[in-house]
N, C-alpha and C positions, 0 to 999 in steps of 0.2 A: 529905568535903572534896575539892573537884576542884585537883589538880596541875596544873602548867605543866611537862612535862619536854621540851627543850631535844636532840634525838638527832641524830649525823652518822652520817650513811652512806656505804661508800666500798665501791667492787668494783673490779676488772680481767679479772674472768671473766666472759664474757655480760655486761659490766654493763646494757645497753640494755637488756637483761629481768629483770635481777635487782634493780637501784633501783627500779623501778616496782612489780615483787613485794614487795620489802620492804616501802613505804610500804603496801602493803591489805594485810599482814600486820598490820603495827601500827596497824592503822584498825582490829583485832578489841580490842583493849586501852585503847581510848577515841577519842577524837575529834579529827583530824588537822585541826589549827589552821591550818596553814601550812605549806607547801616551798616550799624554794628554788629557783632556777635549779640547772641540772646542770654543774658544773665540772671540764673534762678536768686533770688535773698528772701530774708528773714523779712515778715512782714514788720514797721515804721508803729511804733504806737501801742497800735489796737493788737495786740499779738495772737490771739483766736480767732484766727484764718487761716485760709490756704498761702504759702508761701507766693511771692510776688515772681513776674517776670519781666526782665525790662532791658530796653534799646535804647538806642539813639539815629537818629536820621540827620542825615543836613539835606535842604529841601532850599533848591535856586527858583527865588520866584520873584514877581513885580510886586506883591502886595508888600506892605507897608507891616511892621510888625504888630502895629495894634488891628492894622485887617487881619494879619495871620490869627491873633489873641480872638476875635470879636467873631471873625468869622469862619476859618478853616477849622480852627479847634473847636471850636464848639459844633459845626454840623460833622465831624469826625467822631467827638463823642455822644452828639446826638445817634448817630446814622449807629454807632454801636450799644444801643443804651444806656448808655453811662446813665445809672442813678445818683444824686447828689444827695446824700443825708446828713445832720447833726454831726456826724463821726467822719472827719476828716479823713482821718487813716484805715477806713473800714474797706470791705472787699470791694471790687469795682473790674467793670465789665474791660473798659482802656481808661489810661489817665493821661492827657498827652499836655505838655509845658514846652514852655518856648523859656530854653535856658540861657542863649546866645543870640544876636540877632547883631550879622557885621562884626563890627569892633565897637558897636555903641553901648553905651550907658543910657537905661532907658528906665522910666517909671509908668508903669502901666495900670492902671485902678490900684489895687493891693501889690498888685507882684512888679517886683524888681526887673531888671535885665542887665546884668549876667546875673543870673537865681543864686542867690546868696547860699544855694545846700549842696551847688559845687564842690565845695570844701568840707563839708559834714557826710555825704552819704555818697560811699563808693560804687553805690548803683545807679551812681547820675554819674559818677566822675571818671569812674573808670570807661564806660561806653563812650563817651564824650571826647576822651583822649583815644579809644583809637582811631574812630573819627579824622582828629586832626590833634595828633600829638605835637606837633610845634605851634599849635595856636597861641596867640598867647592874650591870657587874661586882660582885658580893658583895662581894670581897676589895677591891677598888682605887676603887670605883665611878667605874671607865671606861667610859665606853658600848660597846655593838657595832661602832656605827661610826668610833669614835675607835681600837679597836684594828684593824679592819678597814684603815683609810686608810692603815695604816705600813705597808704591805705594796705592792708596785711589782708587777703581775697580769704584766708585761712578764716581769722578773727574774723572777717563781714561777714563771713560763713553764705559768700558770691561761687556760684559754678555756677560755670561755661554749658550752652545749650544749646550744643552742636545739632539735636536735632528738629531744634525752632528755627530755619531758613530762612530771613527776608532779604536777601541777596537776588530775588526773581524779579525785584521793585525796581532794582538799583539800574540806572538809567547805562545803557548797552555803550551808548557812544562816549564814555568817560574810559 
């Protein structure tokens, strides 16, 4: 059975090489439907850093969302060094999360599925919805672009980063 899994991706380290490395990382795990536009924000937290960059992919593949969880994510942020430290919200090589996966409702060690920050941070929500703007939310069946729109891109102080491409991933016969 082919999955629909739903992944955001955020760096502040080399992101210009490390978003586009990650999407043909996860082009070896099945078959990249879709990416978004690349979105610069305010860095989440720890605010003494380089501002963030972040996407979204939707990624057609057989594995199972906690094989996605357990094992593409992790040798994606391996194979990019993602260092893990103390500071959640500190700088980082790619960050990649499984935000949707199907239409399921899923619990996974810690994290959720659909990622509960859908609704909180318009640099998951907004990518996400252009993705698949009439998706609609498991839990609430909101669509993408109905949670996307409360979001003011001014106030997120989000730009468009027309010259971060990962559209070269994005699978030819879609």
């Amino acid at each position: 059975m082919s999955n629909l899994a739903f992944l955001s991706l955020g760096s502040n380290i080399n992101a210009e090489k490390n978003l586009p490395a990650a999407v043909a990382l996860l082009s070896r795990y099945g078959t990249v439907k879709a990416v978004s536009t690349v979105w610069e924000s305010a860095p989440v937290g720890y605010r003494d850093q380089p501002n963030f960059l972040n996407a979204a992919v939707v990624l057609e593949t057989d594995l199972s969302a906690e094989e996605i969880v357990k094992r593409a994510i992790r040798e994606v942020e391996r194979s990019l060094k993602r260092v893990r430290t103390s500071n959640k919200n500190g700088p980082r090589t790619i960050d990649v999360d499984l935000a949707l996966f199907n239409q399921d409702v899923l619990s996974l060690n810690r994290r959720k599925i659909p990622d509960p920050e859908i609704y909180k941070r318009p640099f998951l929500a907004v990518p996400l919805a252009e993705l698949a703007p009439d998706y609609r939310h498991p839990e609430t069946g909101q669509t993408l672009s109905e949670i996307a729109r409360k979001f003011d891109l001014k106030t997120a102080r989000m730009l468009r980063r027309n010259d971060v491409n990962l559209r070269r991933y994005f699978s030819k016969s879609n």
